[in-house]
ZARONU-338016 format. One line per 3 residues: for each residue x, y, z of C-alpha. Coordinates in Angstrom, 2 decimals. Layout:
X,Y,Z; ...
This chain:
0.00,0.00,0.00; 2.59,2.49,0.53; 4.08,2.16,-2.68
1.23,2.17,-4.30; 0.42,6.01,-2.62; 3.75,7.07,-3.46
3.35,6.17,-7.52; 0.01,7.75,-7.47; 0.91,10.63,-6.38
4.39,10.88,-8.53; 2.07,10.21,-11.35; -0.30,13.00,-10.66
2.42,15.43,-9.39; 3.95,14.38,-12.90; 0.86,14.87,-15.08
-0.35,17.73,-13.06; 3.23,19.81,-13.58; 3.47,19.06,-17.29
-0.45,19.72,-18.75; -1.85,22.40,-15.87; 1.54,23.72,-15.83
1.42,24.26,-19.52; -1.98,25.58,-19.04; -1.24,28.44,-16.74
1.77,29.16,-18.77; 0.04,29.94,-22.27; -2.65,31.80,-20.09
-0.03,34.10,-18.39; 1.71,34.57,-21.89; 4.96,33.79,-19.56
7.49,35.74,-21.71; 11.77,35.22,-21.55; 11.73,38.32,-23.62
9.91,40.48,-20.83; 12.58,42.11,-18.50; 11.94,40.84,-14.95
12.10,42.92,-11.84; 15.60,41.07,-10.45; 16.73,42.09,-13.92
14.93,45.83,-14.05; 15.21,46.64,-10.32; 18.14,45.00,-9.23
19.97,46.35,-6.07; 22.05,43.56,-5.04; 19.99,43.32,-1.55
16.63,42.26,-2.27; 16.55,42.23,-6.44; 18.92,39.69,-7.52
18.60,37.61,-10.23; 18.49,33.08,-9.11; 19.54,30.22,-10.79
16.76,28.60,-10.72; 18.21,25.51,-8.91; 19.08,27.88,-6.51
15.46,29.64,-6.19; 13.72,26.04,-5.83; 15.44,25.45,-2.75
14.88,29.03,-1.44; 11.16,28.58,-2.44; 10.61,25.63,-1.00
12.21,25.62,2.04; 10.90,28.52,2.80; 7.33,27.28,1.94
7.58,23.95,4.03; 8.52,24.30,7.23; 7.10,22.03,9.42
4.18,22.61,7.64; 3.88,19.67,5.18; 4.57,17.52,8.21
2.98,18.73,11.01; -0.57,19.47,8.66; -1.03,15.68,7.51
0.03,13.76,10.44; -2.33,15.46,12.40; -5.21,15.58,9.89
-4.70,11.87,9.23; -4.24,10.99,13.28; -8.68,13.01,13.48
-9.85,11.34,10.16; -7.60,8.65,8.54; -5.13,8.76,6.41
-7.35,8.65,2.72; -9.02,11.82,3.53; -5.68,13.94,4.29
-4.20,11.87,1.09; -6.83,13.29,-0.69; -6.39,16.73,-0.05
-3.04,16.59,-0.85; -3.30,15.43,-4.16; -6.20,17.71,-5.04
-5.16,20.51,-3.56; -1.85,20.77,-4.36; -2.54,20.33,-7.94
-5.40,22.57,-8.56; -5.29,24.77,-5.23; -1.98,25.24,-4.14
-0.28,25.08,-7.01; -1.97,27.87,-9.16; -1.78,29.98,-5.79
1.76,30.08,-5.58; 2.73,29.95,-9.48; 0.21,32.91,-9.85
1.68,34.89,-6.78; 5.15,34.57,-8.61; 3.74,36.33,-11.29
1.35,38.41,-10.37; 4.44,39.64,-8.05; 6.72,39.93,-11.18
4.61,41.43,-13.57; 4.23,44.63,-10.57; 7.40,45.54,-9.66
8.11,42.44,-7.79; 6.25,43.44,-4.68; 3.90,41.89,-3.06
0.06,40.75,-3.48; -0.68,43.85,-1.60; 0.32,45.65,-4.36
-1.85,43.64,-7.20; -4.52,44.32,-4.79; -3.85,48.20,-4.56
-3.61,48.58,-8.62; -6.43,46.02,-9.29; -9.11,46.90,-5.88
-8.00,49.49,-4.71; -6.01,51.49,-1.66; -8.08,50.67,1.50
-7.80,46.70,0.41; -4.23,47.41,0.17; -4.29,48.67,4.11
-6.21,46.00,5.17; -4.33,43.10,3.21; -1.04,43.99,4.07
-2.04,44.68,7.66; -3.60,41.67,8.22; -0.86,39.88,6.39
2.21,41.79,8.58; 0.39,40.55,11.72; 0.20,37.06,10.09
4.14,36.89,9.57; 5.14,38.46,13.21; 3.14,35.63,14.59
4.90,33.13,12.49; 8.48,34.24,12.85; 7.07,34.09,16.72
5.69,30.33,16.35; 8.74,29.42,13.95; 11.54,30.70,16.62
10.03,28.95,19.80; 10.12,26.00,17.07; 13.58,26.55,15.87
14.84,26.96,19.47; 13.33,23.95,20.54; 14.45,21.60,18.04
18.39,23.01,18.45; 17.83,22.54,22.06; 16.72,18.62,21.37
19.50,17.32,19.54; 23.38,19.07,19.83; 24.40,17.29,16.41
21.41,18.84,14.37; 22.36,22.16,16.31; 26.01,22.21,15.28
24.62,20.99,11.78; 22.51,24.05,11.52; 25.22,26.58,12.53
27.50,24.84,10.25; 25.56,25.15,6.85; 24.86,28.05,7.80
28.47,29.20,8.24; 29.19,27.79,4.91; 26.22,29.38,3.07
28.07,32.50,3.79; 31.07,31.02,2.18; 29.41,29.62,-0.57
27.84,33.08,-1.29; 30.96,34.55,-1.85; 32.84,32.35,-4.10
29.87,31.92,-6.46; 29.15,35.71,-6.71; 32.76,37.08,-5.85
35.19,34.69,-6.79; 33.24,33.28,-9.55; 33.18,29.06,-8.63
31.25,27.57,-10.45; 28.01,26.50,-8.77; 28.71,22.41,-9.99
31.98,22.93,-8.05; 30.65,24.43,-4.97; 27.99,21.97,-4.80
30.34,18.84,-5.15; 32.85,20.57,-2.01; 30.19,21.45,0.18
27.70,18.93,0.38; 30.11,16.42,1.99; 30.29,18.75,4.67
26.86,19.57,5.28; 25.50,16.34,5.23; 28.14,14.59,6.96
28.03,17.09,10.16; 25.27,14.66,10.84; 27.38,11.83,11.35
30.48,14.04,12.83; 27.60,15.56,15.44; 26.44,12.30,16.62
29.67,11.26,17.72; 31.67,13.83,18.56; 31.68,14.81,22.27
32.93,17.95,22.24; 29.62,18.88,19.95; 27.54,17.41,22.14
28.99,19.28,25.09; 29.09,23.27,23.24; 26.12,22.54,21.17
23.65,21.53,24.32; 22.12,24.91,25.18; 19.10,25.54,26.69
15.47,26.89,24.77; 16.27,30.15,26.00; 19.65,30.85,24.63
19.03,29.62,21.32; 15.85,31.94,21.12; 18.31,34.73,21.72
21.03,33.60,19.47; 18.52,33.01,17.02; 17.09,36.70,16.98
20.37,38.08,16.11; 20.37,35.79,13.41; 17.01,36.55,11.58
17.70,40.45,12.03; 21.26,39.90,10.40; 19.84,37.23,8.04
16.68,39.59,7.35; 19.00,42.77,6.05; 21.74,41.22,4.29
22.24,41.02,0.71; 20.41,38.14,-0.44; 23.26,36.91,-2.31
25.50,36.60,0.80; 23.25,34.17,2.64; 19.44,33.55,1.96
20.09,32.33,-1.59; 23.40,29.79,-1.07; 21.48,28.92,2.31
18.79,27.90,0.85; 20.41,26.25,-2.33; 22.54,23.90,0.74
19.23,22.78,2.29; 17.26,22.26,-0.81; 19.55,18.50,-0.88
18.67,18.10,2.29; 14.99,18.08,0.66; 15.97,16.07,-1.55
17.99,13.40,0.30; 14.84,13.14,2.31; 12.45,12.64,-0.56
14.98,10.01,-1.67; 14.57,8.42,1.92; 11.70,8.47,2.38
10.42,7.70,-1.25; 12.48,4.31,-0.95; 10.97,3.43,2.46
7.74,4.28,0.87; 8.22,1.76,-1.82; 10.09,-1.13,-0.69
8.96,-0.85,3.28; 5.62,-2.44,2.53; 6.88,-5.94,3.80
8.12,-4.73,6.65; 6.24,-2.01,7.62; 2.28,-2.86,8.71
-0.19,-0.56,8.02; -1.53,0.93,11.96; -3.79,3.68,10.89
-7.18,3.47,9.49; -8.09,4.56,6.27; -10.84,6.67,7.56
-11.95,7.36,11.24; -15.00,9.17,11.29; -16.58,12.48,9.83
-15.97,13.88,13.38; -12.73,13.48,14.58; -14.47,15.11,18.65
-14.18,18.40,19.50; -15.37,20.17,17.27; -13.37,18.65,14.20
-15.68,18.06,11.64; -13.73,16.52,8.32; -15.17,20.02,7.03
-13.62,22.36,7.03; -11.20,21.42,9.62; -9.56,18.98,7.43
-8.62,21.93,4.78; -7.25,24.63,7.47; -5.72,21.51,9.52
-3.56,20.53,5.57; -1.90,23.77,4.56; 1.52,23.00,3.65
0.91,19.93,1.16; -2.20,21.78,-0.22; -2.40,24.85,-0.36
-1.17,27.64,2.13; -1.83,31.31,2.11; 1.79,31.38,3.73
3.34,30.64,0.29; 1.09,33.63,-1.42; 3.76,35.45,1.20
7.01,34.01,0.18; 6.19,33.92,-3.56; 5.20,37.53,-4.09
7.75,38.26,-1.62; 11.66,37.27,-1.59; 11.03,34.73,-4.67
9.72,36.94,-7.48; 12.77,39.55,-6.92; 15.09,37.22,-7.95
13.17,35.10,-10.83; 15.83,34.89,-13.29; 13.10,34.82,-16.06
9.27,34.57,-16.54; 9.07,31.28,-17.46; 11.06,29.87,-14.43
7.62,30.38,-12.44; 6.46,27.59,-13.35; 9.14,25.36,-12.25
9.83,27.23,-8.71; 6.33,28.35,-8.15; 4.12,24.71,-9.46
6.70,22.55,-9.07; 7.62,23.63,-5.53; 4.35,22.94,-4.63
4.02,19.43,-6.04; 7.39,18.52,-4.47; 6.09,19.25,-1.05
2.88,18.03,-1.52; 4.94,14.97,-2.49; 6.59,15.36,1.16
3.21,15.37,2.90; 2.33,11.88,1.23; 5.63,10.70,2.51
4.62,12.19,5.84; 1.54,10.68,5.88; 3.08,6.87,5.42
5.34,7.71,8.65; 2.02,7.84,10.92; 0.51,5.10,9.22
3.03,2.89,10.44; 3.02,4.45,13.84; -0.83,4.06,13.63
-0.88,7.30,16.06; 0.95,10.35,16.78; 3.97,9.41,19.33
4.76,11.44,22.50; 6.77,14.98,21.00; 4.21,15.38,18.11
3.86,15.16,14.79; 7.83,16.14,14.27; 8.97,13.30,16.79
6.17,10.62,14.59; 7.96,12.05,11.38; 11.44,11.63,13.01
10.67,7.97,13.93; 9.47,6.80,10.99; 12.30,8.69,8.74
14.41,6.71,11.16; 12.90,3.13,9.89; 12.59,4.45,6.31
16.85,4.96,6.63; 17.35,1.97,7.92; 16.59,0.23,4.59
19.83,1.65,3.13; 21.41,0.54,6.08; 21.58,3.96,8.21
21.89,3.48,11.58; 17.89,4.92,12.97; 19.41,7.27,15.77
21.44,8.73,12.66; 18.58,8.77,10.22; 16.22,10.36,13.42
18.91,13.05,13.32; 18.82,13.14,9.48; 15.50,13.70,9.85
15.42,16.31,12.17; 17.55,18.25,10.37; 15.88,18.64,7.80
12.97,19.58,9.53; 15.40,22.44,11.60; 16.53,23.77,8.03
12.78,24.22,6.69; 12.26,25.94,10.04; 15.22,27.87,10.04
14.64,28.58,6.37; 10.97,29.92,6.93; 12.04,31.68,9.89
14.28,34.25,8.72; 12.40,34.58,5.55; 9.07,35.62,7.30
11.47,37.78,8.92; 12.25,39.35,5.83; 8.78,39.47,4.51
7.56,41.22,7.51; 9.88,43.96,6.64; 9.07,43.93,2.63
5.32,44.02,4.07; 5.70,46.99,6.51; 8.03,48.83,3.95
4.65,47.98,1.43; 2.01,49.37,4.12; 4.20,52.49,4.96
4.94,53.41,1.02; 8.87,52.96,1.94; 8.73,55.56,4.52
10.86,52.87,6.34; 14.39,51.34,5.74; 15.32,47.65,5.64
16.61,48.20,9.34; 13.96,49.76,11.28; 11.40,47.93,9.50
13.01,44.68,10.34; 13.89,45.61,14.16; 9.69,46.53,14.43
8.65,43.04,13.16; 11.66,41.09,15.85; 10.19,42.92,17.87
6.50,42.21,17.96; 7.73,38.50,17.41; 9.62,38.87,20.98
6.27,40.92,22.58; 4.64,37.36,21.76; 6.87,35.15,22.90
7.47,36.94,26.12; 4.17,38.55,27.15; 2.24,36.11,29.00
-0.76,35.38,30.37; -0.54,33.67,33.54; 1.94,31.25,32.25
0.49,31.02,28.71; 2.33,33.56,26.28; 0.84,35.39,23.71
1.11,33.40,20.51; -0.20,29.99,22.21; -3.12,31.54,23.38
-3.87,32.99,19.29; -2.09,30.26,17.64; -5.31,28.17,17.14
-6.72,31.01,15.05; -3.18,30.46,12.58; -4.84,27.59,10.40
-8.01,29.59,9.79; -6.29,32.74,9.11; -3.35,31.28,6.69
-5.92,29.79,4.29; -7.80,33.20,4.59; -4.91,34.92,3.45
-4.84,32.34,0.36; -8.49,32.68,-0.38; -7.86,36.46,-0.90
-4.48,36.27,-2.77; -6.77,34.17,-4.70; -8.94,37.07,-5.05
-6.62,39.41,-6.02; -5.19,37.28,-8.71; -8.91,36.62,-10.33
-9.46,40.01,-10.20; -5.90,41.03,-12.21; -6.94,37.92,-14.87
-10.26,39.44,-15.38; -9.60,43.00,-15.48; -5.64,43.21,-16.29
-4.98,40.00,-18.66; -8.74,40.15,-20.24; -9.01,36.26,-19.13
-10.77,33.95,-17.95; -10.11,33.65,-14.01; -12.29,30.80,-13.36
-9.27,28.20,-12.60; -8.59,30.39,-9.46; -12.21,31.70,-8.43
-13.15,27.81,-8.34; -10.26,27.33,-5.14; -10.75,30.81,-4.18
-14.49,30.68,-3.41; -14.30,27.18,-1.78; -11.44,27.96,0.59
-12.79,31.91,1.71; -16.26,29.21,2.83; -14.29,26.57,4.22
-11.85,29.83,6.33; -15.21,31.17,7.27; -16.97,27.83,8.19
-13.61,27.14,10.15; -13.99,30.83,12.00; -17.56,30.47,12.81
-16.69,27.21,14.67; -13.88,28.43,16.11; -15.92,31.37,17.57
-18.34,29.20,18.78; -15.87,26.89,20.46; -14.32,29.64,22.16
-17.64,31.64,23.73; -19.03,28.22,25.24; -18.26,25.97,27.61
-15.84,25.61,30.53; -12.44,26.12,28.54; -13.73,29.28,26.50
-11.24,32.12,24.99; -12.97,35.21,24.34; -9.52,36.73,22.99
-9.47,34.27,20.48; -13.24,34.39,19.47; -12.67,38.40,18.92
-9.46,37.69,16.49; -11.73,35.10,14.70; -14.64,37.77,14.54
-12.49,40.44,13.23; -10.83,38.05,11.18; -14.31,37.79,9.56
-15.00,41.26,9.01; -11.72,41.76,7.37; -12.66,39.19,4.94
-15.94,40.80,4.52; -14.52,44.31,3.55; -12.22,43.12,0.89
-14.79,40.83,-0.43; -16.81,43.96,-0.79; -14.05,45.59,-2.01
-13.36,43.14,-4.88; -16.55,43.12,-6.30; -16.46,46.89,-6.54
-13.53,46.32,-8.67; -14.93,43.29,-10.66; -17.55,46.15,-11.46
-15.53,48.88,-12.57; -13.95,49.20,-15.67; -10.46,50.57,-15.30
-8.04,49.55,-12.33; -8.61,52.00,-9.54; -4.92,53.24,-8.80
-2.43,54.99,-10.41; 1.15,54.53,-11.57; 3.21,52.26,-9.85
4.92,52.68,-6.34; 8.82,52.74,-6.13; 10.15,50.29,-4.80
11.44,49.93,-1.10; 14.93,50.14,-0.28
């Protein structure tokens, strides 16, 4: 059975990225010709032009996360595994897929800012306000969730700490000899991947990394705040890009992994999880629409509407390369969520640590098919679960400043802007309530309000097709209109759950209810524009510095 889920969804992935790809392609009129903004705009900060090897791994691991992990596990743990399968294929195909592809370049064909801005040109001002807004508050809470995450996992395990510093260190290195000394990328690639993968192995054993590397939560949050304020101003050249080219093989030595435990584990590995559980999984968690805020990652995330308008599309190397990064990102980690997915089936539950520690110990039992010892391929597994995070960290650290540079028409610089968004990341981590802080008590509200943010980039893309491109939008008002009722249906139980009974939050049912009339205005907004017959703005906005 495994196998069998892994080839169908390689097949779809396959079919999906060659004939919808194509689709969206001719219907863009995706153009080599057309100057793109890391071309037309370049600054050597933000606007810098990607090989596009090199902006798949960005892209993706800044897209994944934990996400793609954490989403399925615990979907398939309330409802069985064929539902969250399901969604995966589905919606990373014809949800997520066009949602981050058309991101990319709706991003690219405005100046390579964000969906805020297609919004502003195509709706209007006041949805740009209350996009971005909502959208800046989104990210602070995620580089909030993503550093308690980050901090935790380095704190776990000293080898996939020293690991993380290490590729990190080299990054930096790699950076400059491809864009100062002029190495070729083949020969970077062949001297530094020994290193990063092996610090695995090195960290396992060593003592004296197990001895400097085991710090405490707290420390590595603080070490890791200098980081993603350093990480979130420097040229993008120096360390995002190389960074994320490094862990993009750690992607893909886990797909490798876990694709061959997927395929030849079936005689060893039983099957412990049902195929489907119930349409209720208790509490509240009906199959829908929890089962479509509870899959993000793996579907479709509004997270990714983020990263692709954001860091990605300034450094695009051409048009047609958004197909590729943007699609085929997506299929590759919904591929990742199907591989997730056969580590809790063999589990049959989620084990004590989460959905991380369930993915850790069946990567473990996938590596030991190729002989790894599990401990090792535990750690392998971690690690590349600490790089996504790591990855998506400091990104959403750098969106939150391209956002708040967006919302204050560049009245900011890259420093301030950055230091503001650290900062309300720290007031959420630190501010407590009785011994709860901040983010746990507003976290549950994340799921609903990351696929509300995809339902209205969604929005903002149909309504640039229609009125912009002169097309027909209905490939992304189909997703758009069934995951803004699924985020509201989500909401509306949400508030309920929250106003009754013993272990009510009114806090969080008064996000959830403004959360609602947010998406209310810029509905209202939309059809306005859908109504009019020019775009309401006028010329472009120069870019932030």
């Amino acid at each position: 059975m495994y196998a069998t889920l892994f080839l169908i969804a390689a097949v779809v992935f396959t079919l999906g990225y060659i004939f919808y790809g194509r689709f969206m392609s001719k219907l863009y009129g995706l153009d080599n010709t057309r100057k793109v903004p890391s071309e037309e705009l370049f600054d050597g900060v933000d606007y810098c032009p990607a090989h596009p090897a090199v902006l798949v791994g960005h892209h993706f691991a800044s897209i994944a996360g934990a996400g793609p992990i954490v989403g399925p596990i615990a979907a398939a743990a309330l409802f069985g595994w064929l539902p969250a399968f399901l969604w995966c294929l589905i919606g990373s195909v014809f949800f997520g897929g066009p949602h981050d592809m058309g991101t990319i370049v709706g991003s690219i064909r405005h100046e390579g800012k964000s969906m805020g801005e297609v919004v502003r040109r195509w709706i209007g001002g006041r949805a740009k306000v209350l996009y971005l807004s909502f959208t800046w508050l989104t990210l602070v809470l995620v580089v909030a969730v993503f550093l308690e995450l980050s901090a935790g996992t380095l704190a776990k395990d000293p080898a996939v700490a020293f690991s993380g510093v290490l590729y990190m260190a080299m990054a930096v290195v790699f950076g400059v000899a491809i864009y100062r000394l002029r190495v070729p990328l083949w020969v970077m690639t062949i001297v530094m991947l020994p290193i990063v993968l092996g610090a695995v192995w090195y960290g396992s054993a060593a003592e004296w990394v197990q001895s400097v590397f085991n710090l405490d939560v707290n420390t590595w949050r603080l070490i890791l705040t200098g980081y993603i304020f350093v990480a979130s101003v420097l040229p993008v050249w120096l360390l995002l890009q190389p960074r994320d080219y490094l862990a993009s093989y750690l992607l893909y030595f886990s797909l490798i992994i876990g694709g061959i435990g997927m395929l030849f584990g079936g005689g060893r590995f039983a099957m412990n999880l049902p195929t489907f559980t119930a349409f209720n999984g208790g509490a509240g968690q009906y199959l829908w629409p929890m089962l479509f805020v509870t899959i993000a990652c793996g579907a479709i995330s509004g997270f990714h509407s983020m990263v692709a308008s954001g860091t990605t599309s300034k450094q695009l190397k051409k048009e047609t390369d958004a197909v590729l990064v943007g699609y085929g990102s997506m299929l590759i980690e919904g591929l990742l969520a199907v591989i997730a997915l056969g580590t809790i089936m063999m589990s049959g539950k989620i084990l004590e640590g989460g959905p991380v520690a369930t993915f850790g110990a069946g990567f473990g039992r996938f590596a030991e098919l190729l002989g790894i010892d599990h401990k090792v391929g535990m750690s392998l597994g971690l690690l590349a679960i600490n790089s996504f995070l790591l990855t998506t960290l400091d990104t959403a650290t750098r969106l939150s400043r391209y956002q708040l540079q967006e919302l204050s028409n560049s009245k900011l610089d890259r420093y301030s802007a950055t230091a503001i968004g650290v900062a309300g990341a720290l007031a959420l981590l630190y501010i407590r309530s009785g011994d709860v802080p901040t983010w746990k008590i507003i976290w549950p509200l994340f799921g609903s309000a990351n696929q509300l943010v995809a339902a209205l980039a969604l929005l903002g893309l149909a309504v640039w097709v229609t009125k912009g491109l002169k097309k027909k939008a209905t490939f992304l008002l189909v997703p758009m209109v069934f995951m803004f009722v699924t985020t509201i249906a989500a909401l509306v139980l949400l508030i309920q759950a929250n106003t009754q009974g013993e272990t009510h939050s009114y806090p969080v049912a008064v996000v959830a209810v403004v959360l609602l009339i947010l998406a209310a205005l810029l509905v209202k907004e939309a059809i306005g524009a859908f109504r009019r017959k020019d775009a309401p703005a006028s010329a472009p906005e120069k870019p932030a510095k």
